[in-house]
PyMOL commands that place a pseudoatom at each C-alpha (Angstrom):
pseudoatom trace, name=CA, resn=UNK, resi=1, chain=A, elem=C, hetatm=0, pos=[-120.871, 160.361, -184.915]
pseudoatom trace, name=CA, resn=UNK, resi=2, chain=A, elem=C, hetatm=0, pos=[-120.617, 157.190, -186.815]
pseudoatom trace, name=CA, resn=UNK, resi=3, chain=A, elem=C, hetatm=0, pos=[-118.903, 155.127, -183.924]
pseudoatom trace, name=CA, resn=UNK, resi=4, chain=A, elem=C, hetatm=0, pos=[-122.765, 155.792, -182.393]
pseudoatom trace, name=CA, resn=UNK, resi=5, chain=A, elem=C, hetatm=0, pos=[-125.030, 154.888, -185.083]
pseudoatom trace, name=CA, resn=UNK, resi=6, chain=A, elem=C, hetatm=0, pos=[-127.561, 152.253, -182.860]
pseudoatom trace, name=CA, resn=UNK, resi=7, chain=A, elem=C, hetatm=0, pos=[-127.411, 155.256, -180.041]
pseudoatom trace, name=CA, resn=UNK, resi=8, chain=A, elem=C, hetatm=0, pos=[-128.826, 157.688, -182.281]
pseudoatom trace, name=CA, resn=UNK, resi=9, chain=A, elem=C, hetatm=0, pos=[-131.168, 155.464, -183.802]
pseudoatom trace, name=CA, resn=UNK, resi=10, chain=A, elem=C, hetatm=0, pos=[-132.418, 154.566, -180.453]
pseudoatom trace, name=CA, resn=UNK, resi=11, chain=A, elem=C, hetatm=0, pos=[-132.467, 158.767, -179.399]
pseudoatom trace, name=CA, resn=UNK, resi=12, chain=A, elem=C, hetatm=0, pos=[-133.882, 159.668, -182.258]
pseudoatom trace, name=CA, resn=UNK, resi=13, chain=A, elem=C, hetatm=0, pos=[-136.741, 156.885, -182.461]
pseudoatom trace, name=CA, resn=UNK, resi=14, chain=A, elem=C, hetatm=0, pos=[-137.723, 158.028, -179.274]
pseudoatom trace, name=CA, resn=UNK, resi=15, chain=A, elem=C, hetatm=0, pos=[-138.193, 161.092, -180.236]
pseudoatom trace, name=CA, resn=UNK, resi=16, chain=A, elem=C, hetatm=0, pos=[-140.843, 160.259, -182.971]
pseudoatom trace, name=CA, resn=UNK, resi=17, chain=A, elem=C, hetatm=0, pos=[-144.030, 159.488, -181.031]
pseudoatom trace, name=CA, resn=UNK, resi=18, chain=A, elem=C, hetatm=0, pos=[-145.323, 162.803, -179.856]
pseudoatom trace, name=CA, resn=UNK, resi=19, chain=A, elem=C, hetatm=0, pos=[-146.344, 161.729, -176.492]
pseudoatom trace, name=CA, resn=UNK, resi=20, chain=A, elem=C, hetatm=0, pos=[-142.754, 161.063, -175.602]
pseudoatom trace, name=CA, resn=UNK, resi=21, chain=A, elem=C, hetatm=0, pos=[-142.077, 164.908, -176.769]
pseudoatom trace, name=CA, resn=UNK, resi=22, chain=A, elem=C, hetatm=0, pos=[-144.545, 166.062, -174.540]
pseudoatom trace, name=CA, resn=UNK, resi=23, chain=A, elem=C, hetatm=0, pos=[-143.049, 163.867, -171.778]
pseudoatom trace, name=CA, resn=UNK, resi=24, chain=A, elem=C, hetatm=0, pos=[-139.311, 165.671, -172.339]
pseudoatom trace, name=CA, resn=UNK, resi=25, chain=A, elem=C, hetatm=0, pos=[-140.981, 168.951, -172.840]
pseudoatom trace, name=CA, resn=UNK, resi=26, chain=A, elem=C, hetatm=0, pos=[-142.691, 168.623, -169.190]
pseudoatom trace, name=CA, resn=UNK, resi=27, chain=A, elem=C, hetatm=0, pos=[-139.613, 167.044, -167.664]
pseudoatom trace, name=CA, resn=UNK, resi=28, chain=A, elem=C, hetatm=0, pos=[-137.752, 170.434, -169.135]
pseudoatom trace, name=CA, resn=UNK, resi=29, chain=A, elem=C, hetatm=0, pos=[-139.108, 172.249, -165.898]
pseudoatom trace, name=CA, resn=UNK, resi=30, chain=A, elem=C, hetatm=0, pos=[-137.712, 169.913, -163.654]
pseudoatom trace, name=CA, resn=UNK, resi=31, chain=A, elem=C, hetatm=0, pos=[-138.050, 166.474, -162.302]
pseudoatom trace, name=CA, resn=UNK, resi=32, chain=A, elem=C, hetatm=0, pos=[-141.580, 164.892, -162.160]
pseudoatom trace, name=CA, resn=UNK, resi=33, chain=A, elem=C, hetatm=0, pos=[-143.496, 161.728, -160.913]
pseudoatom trace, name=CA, resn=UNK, resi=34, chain=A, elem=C, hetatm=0, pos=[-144.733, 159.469, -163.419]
pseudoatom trace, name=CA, resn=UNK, resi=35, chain=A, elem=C, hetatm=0, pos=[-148.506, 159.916, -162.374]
pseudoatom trace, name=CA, resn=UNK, resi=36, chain=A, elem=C, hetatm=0, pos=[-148.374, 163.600, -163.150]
pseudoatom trace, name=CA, resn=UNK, resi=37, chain=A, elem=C, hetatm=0, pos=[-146.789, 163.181, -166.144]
pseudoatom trace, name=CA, resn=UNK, resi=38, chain=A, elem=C, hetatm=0, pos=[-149.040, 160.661, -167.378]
pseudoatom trace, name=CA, resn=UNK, resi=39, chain=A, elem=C, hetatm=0, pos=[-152.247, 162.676, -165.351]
pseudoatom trace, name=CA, resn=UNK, resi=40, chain=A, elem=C, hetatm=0, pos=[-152.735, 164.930, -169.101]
pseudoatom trace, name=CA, resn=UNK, resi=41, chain=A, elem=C, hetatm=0, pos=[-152.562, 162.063, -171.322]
pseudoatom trace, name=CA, resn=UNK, resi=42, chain=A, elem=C, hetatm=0, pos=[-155.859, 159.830, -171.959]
pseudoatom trace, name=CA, resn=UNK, resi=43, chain=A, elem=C, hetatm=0, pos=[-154.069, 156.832, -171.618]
pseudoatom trace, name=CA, resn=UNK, resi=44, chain=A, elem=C, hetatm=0, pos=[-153.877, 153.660, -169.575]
pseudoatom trace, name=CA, resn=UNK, resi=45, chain=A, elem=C, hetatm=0, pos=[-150.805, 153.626, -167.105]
pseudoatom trace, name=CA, resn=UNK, resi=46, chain=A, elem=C, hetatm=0, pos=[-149.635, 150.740, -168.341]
pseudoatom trace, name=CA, resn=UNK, resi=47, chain=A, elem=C, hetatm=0, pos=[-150.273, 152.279, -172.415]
pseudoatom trace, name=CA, resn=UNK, resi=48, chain=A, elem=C, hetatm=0, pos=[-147.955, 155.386, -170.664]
pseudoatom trace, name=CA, resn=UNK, resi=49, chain=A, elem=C, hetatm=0, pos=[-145.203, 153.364, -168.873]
pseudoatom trace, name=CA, resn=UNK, resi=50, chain=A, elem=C, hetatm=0, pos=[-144.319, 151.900, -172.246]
pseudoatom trace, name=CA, resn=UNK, resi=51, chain=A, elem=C, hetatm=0, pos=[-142.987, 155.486, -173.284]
pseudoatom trace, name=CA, resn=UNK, resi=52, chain=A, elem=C, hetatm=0, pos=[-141.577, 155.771, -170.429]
pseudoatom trace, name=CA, resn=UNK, resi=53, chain=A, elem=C, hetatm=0, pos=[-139.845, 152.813, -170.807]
pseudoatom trace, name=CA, resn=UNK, resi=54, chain=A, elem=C, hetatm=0, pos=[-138.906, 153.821, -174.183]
pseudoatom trace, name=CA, resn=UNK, resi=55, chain=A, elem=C, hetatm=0, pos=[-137.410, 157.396, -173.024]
pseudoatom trace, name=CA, resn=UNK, resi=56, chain=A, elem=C, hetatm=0, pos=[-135.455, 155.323, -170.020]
pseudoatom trace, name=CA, resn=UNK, resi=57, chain=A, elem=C, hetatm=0, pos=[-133.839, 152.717, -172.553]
pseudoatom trace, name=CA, resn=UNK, resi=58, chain=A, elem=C, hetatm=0, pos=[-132.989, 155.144, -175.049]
pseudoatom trace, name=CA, resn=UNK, resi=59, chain=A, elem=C, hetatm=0, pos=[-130.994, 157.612, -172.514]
pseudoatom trace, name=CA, resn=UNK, resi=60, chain=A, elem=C, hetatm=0, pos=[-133.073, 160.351, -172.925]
pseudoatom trace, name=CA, resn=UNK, resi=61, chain=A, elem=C, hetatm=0, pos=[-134.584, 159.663, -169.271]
pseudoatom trace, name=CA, resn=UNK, resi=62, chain=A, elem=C, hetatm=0, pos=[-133.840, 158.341, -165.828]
pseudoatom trace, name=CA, resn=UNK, resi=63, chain=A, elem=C, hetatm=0, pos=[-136.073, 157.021, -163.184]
pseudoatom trace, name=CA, resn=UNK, resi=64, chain=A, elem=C, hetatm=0, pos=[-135.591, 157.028, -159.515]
pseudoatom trace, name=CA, resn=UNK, resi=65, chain=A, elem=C, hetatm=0, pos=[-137.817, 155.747, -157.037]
pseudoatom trace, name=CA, resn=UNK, resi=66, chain=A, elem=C, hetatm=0, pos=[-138.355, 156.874, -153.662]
pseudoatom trace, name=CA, resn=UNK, resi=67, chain=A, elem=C, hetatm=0, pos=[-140.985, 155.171, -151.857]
pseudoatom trace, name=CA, resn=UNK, resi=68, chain=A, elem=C, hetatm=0, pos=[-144.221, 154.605, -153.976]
pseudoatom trace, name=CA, resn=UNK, resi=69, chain=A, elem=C, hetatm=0, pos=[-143.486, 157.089, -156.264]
pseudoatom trace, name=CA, resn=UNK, resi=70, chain=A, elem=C, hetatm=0, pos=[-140.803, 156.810, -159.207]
pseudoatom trace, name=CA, resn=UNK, resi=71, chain=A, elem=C, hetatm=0, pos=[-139.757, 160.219, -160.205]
pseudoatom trace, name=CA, resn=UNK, resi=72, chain=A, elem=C, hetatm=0, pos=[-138.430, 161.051, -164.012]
pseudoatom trace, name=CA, resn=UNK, resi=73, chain=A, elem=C, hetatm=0, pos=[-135.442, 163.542, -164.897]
pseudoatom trace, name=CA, resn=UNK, resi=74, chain=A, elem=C, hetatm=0, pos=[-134.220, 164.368, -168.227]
pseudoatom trace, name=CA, resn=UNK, resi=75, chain=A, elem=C, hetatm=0, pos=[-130.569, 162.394, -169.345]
pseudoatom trace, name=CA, resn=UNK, resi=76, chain=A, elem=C, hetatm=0, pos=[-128.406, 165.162, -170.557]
pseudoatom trace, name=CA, resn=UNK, resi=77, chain=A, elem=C, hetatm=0, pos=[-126.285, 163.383, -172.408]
pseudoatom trace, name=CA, resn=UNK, resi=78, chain=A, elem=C, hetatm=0, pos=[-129.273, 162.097, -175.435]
pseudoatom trace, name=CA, resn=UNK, resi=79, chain=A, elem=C, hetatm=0, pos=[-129.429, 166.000, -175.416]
pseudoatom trace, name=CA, resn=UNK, resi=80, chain=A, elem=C, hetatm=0, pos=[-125.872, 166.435, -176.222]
pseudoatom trace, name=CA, resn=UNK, resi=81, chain=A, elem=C, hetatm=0, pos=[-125.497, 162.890, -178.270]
pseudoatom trace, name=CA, resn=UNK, resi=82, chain=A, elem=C, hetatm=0, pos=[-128.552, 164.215, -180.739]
pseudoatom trace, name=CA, resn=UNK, resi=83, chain=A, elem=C, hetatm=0, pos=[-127.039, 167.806, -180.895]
pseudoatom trace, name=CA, resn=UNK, resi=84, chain=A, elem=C, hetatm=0, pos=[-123.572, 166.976, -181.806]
pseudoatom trace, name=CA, resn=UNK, resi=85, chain=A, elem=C, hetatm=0, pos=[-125.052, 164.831, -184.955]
pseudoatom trace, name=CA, resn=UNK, resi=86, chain=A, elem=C, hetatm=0, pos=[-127.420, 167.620, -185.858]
pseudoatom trace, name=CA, resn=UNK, resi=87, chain=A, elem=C, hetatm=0, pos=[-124.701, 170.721, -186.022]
pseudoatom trace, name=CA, resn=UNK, resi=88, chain=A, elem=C, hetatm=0, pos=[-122.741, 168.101, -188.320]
pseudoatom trace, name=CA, resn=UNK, resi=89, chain=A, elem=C, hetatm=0, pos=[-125.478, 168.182, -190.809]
pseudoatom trace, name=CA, resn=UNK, resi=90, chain=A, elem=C, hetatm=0, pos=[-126.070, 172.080, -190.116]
pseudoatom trace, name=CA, resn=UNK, resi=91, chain=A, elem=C, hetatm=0, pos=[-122.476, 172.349, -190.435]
pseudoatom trace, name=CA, resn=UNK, resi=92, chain=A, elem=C, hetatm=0, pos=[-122.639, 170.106, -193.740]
pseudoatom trace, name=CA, resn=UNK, resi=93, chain=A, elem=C, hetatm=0, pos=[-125.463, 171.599, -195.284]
pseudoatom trace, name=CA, resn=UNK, resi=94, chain=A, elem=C, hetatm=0, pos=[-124.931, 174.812, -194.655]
pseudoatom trace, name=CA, resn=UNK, resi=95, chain=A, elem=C, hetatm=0, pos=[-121.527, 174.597, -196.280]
pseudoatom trace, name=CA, resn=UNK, resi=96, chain=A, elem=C, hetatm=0, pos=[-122.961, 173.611, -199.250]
pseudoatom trace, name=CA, resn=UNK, resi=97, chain=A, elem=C, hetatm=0, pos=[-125.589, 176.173, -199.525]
pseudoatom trace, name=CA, resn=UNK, resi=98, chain=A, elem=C, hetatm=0, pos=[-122.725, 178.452, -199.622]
pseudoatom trace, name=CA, resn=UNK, resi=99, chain=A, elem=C, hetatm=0, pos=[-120.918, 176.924, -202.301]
pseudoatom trace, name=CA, resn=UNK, resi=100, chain=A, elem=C, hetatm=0, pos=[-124.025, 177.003, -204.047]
pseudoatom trace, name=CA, resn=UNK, resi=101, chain=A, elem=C, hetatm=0, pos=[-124.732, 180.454, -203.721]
pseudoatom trace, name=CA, resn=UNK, resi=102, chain=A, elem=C, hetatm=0, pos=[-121.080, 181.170, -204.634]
pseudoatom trace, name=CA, resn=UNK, resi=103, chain=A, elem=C, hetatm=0, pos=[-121.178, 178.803, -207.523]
pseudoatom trace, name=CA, resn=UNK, resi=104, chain=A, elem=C, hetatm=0, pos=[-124.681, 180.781, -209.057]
pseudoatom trace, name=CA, resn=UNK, resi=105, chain=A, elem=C, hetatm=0, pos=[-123.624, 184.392, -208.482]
pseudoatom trace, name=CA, resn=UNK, resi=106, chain=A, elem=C, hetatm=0, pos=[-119.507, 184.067, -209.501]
pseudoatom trace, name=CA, resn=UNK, resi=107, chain=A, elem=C, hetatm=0, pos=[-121.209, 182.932, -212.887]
pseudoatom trace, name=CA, resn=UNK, resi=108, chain=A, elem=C, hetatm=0, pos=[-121.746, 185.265, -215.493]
pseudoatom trace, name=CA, resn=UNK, resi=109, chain=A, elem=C, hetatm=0, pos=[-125.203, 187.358, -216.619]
pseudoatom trace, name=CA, resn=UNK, resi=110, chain=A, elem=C, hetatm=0, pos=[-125.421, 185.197, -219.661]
pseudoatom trace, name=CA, resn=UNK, resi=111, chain=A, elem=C, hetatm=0, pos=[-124.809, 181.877, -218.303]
pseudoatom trace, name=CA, resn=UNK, resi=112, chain=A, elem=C, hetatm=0, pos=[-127.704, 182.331, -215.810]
pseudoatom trace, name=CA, resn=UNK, resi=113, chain=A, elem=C, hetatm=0, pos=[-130.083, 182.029, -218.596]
pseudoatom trace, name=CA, resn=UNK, resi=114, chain=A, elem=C, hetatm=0, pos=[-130.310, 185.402, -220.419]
pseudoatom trace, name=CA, resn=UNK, resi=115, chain=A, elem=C, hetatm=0, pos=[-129.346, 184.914, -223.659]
pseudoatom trace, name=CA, resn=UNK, resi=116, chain=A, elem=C, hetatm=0, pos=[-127.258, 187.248, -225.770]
pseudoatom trace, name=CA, resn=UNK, resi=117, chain=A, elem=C, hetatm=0, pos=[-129.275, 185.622, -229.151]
pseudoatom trace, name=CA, resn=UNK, resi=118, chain=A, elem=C, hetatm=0, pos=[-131.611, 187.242, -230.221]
pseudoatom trace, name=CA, resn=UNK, resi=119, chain=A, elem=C, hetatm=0, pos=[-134.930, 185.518, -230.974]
pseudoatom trace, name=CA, resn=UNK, resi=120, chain=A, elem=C, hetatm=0, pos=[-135.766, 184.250, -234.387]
pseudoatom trace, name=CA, resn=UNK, resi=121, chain=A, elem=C, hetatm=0, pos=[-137.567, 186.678, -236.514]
pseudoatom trace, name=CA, resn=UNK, resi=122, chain=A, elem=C, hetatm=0, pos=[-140.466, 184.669, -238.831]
pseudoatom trace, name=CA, resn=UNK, resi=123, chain=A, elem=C, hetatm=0, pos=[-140.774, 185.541, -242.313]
pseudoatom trace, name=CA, resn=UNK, resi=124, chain=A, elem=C, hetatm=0, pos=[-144.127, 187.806, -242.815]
pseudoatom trace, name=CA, resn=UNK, resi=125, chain=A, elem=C, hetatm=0, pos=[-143.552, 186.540, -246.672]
pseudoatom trace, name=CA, resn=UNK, resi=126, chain=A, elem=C, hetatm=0, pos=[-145.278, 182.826, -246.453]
for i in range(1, 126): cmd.bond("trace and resi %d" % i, "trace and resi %d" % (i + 1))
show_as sticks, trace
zoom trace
């Protein structure tokens, strides 16, 4: 995903404050008005439409309004933008926990730090 760095940025920032995560997680169930979402929040509207904002300019949102009221849905595509980057670094980093594991139990007994020495003895003499 490097052709979409400022995207994810933008996705991912919004994703930081945890009011904006409860936002998504209500908006999971289905569209919603901004005054219930904003109705569990102790918040100003104006404090609330500034997340909203947020979650509309970085694509994980869209507003419509019909009438008075301005309804929000979730943007599918932030969804699929921030899980394409994160199975690249599952992908990644779960390729080299494998290697690792390979690397540690291809080596031998010995080189795994059990040594083969035996321990000094001391001379009971002095």
């Amino acid at each position: 995903m490097e052709q979409y760095p400022e995207r994810l940025n933008d996705i991912f920032q919004a994703l930081a404050d945890p009011t904006r995560r409860a936002v998504l997680g209500a908006l999971a169930k289905g569209p919603t008005s901004i005054s219930e979402l904003a109705a569990p929040f102790e918040m100003a509207l104006p404090s609330f439409m500034k997340h909203i904002h947020q979650l509309e300019a970085s694509g994980w949102i869209v507003t419509k309004k019909q009438g008075r009221v301005r309804t929000c849905s979730i943007e599918k595509k932030a969804l699929r933008a921030a899980d394409a980057w994160l199975a690249t670094q599952r992908a990644i980093w779960e390729g080299r926990a494998d290697r690792l594991e390979a690397f540690v139990t291809a080596r031998p007994a010995n080189a795994r730090g059990r040594s083969t020495r035996k321990p000094p003895t001391r001379n009971k003499d002095k």
